[in-house]
C-alpha positions, -999 to 999 in steps of 0.1 A, spaced: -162 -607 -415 -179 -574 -417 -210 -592 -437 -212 -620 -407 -211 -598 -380 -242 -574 -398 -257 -606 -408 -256 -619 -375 -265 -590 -353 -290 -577 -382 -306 -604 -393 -304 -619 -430 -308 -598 -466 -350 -592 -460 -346 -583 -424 -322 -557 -429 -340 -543 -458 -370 -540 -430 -344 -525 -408 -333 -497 -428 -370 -487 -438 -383 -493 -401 -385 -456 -383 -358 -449 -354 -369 -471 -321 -350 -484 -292 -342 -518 -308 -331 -502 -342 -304 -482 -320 -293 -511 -304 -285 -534 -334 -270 -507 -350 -248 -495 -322 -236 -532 -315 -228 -537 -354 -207 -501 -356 -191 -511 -319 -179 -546 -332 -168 -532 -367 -147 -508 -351 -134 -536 -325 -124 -554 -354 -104 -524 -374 -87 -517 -346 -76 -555 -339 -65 -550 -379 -44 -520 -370 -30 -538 -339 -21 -571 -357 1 -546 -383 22 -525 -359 31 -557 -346 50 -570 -378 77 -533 -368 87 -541 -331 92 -567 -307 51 -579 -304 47 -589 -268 67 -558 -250 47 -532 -277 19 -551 -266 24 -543 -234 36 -509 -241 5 -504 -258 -20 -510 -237 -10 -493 -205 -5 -465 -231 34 -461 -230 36 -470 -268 51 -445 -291 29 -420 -307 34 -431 -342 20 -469 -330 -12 -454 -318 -17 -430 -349 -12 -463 -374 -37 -485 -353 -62 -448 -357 -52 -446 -395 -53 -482 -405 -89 -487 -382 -102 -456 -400 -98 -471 -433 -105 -502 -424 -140 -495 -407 -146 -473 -438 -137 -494 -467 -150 -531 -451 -183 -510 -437 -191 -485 -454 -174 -485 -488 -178 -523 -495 -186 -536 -530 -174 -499 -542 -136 -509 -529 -136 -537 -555 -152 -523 -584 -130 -490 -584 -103 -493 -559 -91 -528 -563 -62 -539 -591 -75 -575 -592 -103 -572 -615 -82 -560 -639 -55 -576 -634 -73 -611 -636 -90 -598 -663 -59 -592 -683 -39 -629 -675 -73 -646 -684 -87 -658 -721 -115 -671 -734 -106 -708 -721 -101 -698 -686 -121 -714 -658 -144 -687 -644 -178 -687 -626 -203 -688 -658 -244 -689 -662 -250 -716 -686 -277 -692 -709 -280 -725 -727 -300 -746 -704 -310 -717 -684 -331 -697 -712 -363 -690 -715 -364 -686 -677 -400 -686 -659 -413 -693 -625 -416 -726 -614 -450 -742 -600 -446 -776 -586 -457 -804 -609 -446 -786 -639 -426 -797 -669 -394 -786 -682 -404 -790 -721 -398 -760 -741 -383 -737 -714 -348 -732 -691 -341 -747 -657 -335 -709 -643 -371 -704 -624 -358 -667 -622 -357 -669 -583 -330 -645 -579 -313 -665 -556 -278 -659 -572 -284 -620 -571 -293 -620 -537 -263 -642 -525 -237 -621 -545 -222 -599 -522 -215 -573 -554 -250 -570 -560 -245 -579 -598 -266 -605 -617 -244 -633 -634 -268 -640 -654 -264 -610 -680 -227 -623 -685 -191 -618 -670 -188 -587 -659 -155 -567 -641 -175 -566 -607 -175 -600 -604 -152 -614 -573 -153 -651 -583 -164 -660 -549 -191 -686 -564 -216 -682 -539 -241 -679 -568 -231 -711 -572 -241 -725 -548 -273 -704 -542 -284 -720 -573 -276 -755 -568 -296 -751 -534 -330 -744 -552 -319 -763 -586 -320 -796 -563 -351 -789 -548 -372 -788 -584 -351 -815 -591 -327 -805 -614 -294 -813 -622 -265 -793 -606 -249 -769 -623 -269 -743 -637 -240 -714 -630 -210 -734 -628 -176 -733 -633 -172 -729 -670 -153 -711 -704 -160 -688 -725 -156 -710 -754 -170 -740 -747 -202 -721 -732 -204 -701 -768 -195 -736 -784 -225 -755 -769 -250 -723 -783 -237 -733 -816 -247 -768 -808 -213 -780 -806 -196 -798 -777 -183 -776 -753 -145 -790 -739 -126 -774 -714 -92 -764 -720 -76 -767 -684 -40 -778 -700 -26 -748 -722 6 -724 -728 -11 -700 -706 -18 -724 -677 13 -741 -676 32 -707 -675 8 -697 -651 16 -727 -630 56 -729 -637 57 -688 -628 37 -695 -594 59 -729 -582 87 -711 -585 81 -682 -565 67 -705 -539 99 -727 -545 116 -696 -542 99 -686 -509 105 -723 -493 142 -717 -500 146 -682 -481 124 -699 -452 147 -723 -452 176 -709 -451 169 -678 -430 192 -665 -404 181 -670 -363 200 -641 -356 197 -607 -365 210 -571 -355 202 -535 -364 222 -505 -358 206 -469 -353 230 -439 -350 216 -410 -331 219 -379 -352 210 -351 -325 243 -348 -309 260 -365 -343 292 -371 -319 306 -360 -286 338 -354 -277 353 -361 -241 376 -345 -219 404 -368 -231 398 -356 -266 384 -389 -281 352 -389 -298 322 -409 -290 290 -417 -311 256 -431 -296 238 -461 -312 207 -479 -311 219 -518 -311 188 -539 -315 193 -577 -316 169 -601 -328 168 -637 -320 145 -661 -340 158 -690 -322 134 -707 -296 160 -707 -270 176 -681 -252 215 -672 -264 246 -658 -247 262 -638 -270 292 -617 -271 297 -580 -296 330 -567 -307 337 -539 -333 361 -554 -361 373 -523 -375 387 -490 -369 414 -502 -345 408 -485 -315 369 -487 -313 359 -499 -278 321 -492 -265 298 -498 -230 261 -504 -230 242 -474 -213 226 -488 -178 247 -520 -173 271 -525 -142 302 -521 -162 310 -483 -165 341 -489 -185 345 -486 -222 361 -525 -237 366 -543 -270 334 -570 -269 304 -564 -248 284 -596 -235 244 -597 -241 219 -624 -226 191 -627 -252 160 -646 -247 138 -670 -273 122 -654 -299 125 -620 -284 139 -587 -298 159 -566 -277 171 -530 -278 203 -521 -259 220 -479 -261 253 -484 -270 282 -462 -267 312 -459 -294 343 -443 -282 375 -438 -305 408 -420 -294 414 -388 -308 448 -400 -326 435 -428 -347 405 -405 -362 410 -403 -396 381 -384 -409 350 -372 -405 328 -405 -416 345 -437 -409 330 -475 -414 322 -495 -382 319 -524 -379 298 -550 -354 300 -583 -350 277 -605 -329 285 -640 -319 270 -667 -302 290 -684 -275 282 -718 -284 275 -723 -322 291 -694 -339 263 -682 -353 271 -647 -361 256 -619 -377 272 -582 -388 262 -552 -395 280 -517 -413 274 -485 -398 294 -452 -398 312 -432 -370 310 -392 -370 340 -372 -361 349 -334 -362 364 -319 -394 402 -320 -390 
């Protein structure tokens, strides 16, 4: 994306070449400042798209924008559209020669059968220029127009061999088969190709792929199971959800009647593409009862009653109140249960109520 947009505002791989070695002028300013202005436009739409995935995405967008976010959502967005801008505009090729695992991870799952992007040095070699009208006797098809080099966004040449900055994005590929069609030529210069049969046609031997092998079929049996694997959760995923967050600054408080109370954060989260009525009730200790800070009901009871809408997640303060004679320590299990009125779908969740030392 970062390419198109300096492609597009800049002008193809010549222009910007003429760009960079042109002097400072009034134009030069202006295509630079538009391409830095819609890089950074799109690192922080990157840094906005991943706070999202942590909260409840149409209130914290909201929130967000008429700046009443937290603190921490606007320093990810800065953080994430710093390295962003840095590594997609700045950094570039460098990021996946020496930061990125993959070229050494593919390297390591792949053998000398493997399908990768190959320059067949066979009918390539000798490489000369081209003149129209010319014949192909005693020389290569490659006319040596650099037209793979200058389409590889790594700068390499495939040409001189695999090498670990190679991305596999074949657009030297098809760079070549552009001009290889327009001497007339047969597609497939730099290809899709092995090792082996690539070293086996040097020899003069026939060169046969090996797509069916140990390694393939392992390969293949080790990736449909994890997608099998990830249709099954999908599948079978819960539409309800709830979190519970204790407040730790007071850890409890304890009223004038002697019982103690704890403050949560009860967060419920419904996947289900209708709203829900839904009730809470706390299954153990005896005793527990609770309210929801801000509703009309002021008095402490066994089950509370929530209104959830579709696909939303929503945040309630809770309070916990136990009597005085039915603590029996300082850290007891609580536990909530939400239901839903009409199907039973329920979900629970463990937490754990402070008391005094007795």
């Amino acid at each position: 994306m970062f390419v198109w947009v300096e492609r597009l505002v800049e002008g193809d791989r010549a222009a910007r070449i003429r760009l960079d070695k042109a002097p400072m002028s009034v134009s030069k300013f202006l295509k630079r400042t538009a391409k830095h202005t819609i890089w950074l436009i799109i690192s922080v739409a990157t840094g906005g798209a991943w706070i999202f995935y942590f909260a409840d995405a149409p209130q914290l967008a909201w929130d967000f924008f008429h700046f009443d976010a937290q603190p921490i959502a606007y320093m990810t967005v800065g953080v994430l559209a710093f390295t962003t801008y840095s590594l997609g505009g700045l950094m570039r090729e460098q990021v996946c020669t020496y930061m990125c695992p993959w070229p050494r991870i593919q390297a390591a799952m792949m053998d000398e059968h493997s399908l990768t992007v190959t320059y067949k040095s066979d009918r390539g070699e000798q490489r000369a220029p081209y003149r129209k009208g010319e014949s192909f006797e005693n020389r290569g098809d490659c006319v040596d127009c650099k037209a793979c080099v200058v389409a590889c966004p790594m700068g390499i040449d495939i040409r001189d061999g695999q090498q670990l900055e190679c991305i596999t994005c074949a657009l030297c590929i098809d760079a070549c088969d552009d001009v290889i069609e327009k001497i007339g030529r047969p597609r497939g210069l730099i290809d899709y190709d092995s090792v082996a049969a690539h070293n086996a046609r040097i020899e003069g031997k026939p060169g046969k792929l090996k797509l069916l092998r140990v390694r393939t079929v392992a390969y293949f049996a080790l990736w449909a199971a994890i997608g099998l694997f990830m249709v099954v959760v999908f599948i079978n995923r819960t539409e309800l959800d709830i979190n519970v967050l204790r407040d730790r600054n007071p850890i409890y408080t304890q009223l004038q009647d002697g019982s103690i109370q704890n403050a949560f954060e009860f967060k419920i989260l419904n996947k289900a593409r209708t709203g829900r009525a839904m009730y809470l009730e706390i299954s153990s200790p005896e005793g527990a009862t609770m309210k929801v800070v801000g509703s009309k009901d002021t008095n402490f009871s066994k089950t509370q009653v929530f209104n959830v809408r579709s696909d939303t997640l929503s945040s309630f303060r809770l309070l916990v109140k136990i009597p005085a004679d039915q603590i029996t320590g300082e850290a007891m299990d609580l536990n909530f249960v939400l239901k839903d009125f009409f199907t039973n779908v329920s979900a629970d969740y463990e937490s754990i109520f402070r008391a005094p030392k007795k």
